[in-house]
Each structure stands twice: as structure tokens, then as C-alpha cells.
C-alpha positions in Angstrom: -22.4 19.7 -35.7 -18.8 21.3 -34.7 -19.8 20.9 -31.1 -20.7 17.2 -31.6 -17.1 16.4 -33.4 -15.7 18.2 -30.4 -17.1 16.1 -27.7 -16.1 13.1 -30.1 -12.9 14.2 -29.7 -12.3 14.5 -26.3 -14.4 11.3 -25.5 -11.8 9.5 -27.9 -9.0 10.9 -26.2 -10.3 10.2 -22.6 -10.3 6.8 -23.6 -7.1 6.4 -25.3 -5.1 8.2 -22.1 -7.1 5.7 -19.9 -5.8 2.7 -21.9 -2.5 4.2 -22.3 -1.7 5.2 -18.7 -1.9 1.6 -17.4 0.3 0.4 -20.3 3.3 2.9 -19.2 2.7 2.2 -15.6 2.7 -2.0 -16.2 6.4 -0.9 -18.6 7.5 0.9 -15.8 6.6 -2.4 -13.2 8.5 -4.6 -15.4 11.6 -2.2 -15.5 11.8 -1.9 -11.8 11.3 -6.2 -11.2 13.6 -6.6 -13.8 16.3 -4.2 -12.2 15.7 -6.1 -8.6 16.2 -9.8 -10.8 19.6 -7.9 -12.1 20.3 -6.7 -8.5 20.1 -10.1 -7.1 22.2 -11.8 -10.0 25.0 -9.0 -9.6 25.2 -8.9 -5.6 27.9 -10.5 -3.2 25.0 -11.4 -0.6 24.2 -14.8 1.1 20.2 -15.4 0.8 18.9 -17.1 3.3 15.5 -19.1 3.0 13.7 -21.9 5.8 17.8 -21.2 7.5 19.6 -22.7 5.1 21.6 -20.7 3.0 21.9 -20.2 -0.9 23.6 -18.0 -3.5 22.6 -15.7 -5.8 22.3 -18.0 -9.0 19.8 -20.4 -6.4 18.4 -17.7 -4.7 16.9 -16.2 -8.8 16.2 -19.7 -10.0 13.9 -19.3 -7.0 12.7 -16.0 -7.1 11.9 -16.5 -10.4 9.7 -19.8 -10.1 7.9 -17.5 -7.6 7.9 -14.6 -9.6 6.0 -16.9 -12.5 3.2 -18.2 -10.0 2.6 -14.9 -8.4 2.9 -12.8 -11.5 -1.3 -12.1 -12.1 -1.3 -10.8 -8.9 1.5 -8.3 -9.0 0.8 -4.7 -10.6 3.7 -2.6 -9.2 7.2 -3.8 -7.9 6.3 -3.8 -4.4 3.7 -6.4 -4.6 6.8 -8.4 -6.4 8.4 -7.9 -3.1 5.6 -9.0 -1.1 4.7 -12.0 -2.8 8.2 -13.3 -3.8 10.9 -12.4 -1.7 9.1 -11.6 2.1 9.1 -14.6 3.2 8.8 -18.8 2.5 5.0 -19.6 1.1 5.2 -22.9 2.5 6.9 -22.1 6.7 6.0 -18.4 6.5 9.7 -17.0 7.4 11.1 -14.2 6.3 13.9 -14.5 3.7 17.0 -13.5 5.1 19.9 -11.6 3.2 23.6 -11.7 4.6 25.6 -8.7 2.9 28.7 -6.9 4.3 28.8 -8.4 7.8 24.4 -7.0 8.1 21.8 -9.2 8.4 18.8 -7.9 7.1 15.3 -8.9 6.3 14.9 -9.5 2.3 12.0 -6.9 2.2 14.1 -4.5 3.8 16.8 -5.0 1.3 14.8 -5.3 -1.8 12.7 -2.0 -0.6 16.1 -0.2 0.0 17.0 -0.9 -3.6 13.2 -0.4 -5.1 13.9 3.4 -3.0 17.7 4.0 -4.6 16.7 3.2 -8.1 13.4 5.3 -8.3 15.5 8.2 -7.1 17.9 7.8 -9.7 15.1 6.7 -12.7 12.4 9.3 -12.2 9.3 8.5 -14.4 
């Protein structure tokens, strides 16, 4: 009987560290988009989108109208990059982002960032 309880046991906790696990992952996903929507609303950088250009207040009204349609197929931050701020869903160009003189692809910055603030929040 002990034996049985024991294999009770560790069944039940098997299954509460499988439900668990995706639960801190999806909290830490939600951190790390959150930190790039506070990234865009605190940076100094043009966004560029289809060539014309808009700032950051336009460029997260966007993002985030994006971010709403997309969001059942994200499950970590870099699918938030890929299906958000890559490129225009509708001409297929990259998003552009103007910062400091540098013009660099919006995946490249957003990735840059993703990089910087995983190195300074370890899980």
C-alpha cells in the first residue's frame, strides 16, 4: 500500500510541475513584451513603416493593434517580434527604426533589447 501512495505522489507532482512550468514561462513572455511596449514608449527613435515615418506614441498604438490580432500565436517574446514589429502584414517591408543618426531594421533593434534585458533579468 505505501508503494502505491508513493507512485501517487510523484504522478501528482509530475503533473503539477507540467502545468506549472508553462504558467512561469507564459509570466515570463508577458514581462519581456511588456518591457519591449515600455521600450518603445520611452525611446527617442523615428519608426518607420510602408516609408513613411511615425513616433513612438503611433508607432505602440500600432504595435499594439498588432500585438492584439497576433497574440494566440505568440508563446515567447521573439514570436512578438516576428509577428508584430518585422515587417508591414499588408506590403511585406521591414519596419524601419531611425535612432542616434543608425538606421536599423526593427527586428534587429527589438532583438538587441530582447538580448540586453535577459542578461540583466535572468530567470
Amino acid at each position: 500500500m505505501p508503494r502505491l501512495l508513493l507512485h501517487r505522489c510523484i504522478a501528482f507532482l509530475l503533473v503539477v510541475a507540467a502545468v506549472l512550468t508553462p504558467l512561469e514561462s507564459q509570466a515570463d513572455t508577458e514581462l519581456e513584451i511588456k518591457h519591449l511596449f515600455e521600450y518603445i514608449q520611452n525611446s527617442n527613435c523615428t519608426f518607420v513603416r510602408n516609408g513613411k515615418e511615425y513616433n513612438r506614441e503611433e508607432t505602440l498604438a500600432h504595435i499594439q493593434r498588432k500585438y492584439a490580432y497576433a497574440k494566440r500565436r505568440i508563446t515567447l517574446a521573439e514570436d512578438f517580434i516576428k509577428y508584430t514589429v518585422t515587417k508591414s502584414s499588408l506590403s511585406g517591408q521591414p519596419y524601419i527604426v531611425l535612432c542616434n543618426g543608425r538606421k536599423i531594421l526593427s527586428a534587429e533593434w527589438f532583438m538587441a533589447e530582447l538580448k540586453r534585458f535577459r542578461r540583466k533579468n535572468p530567470k
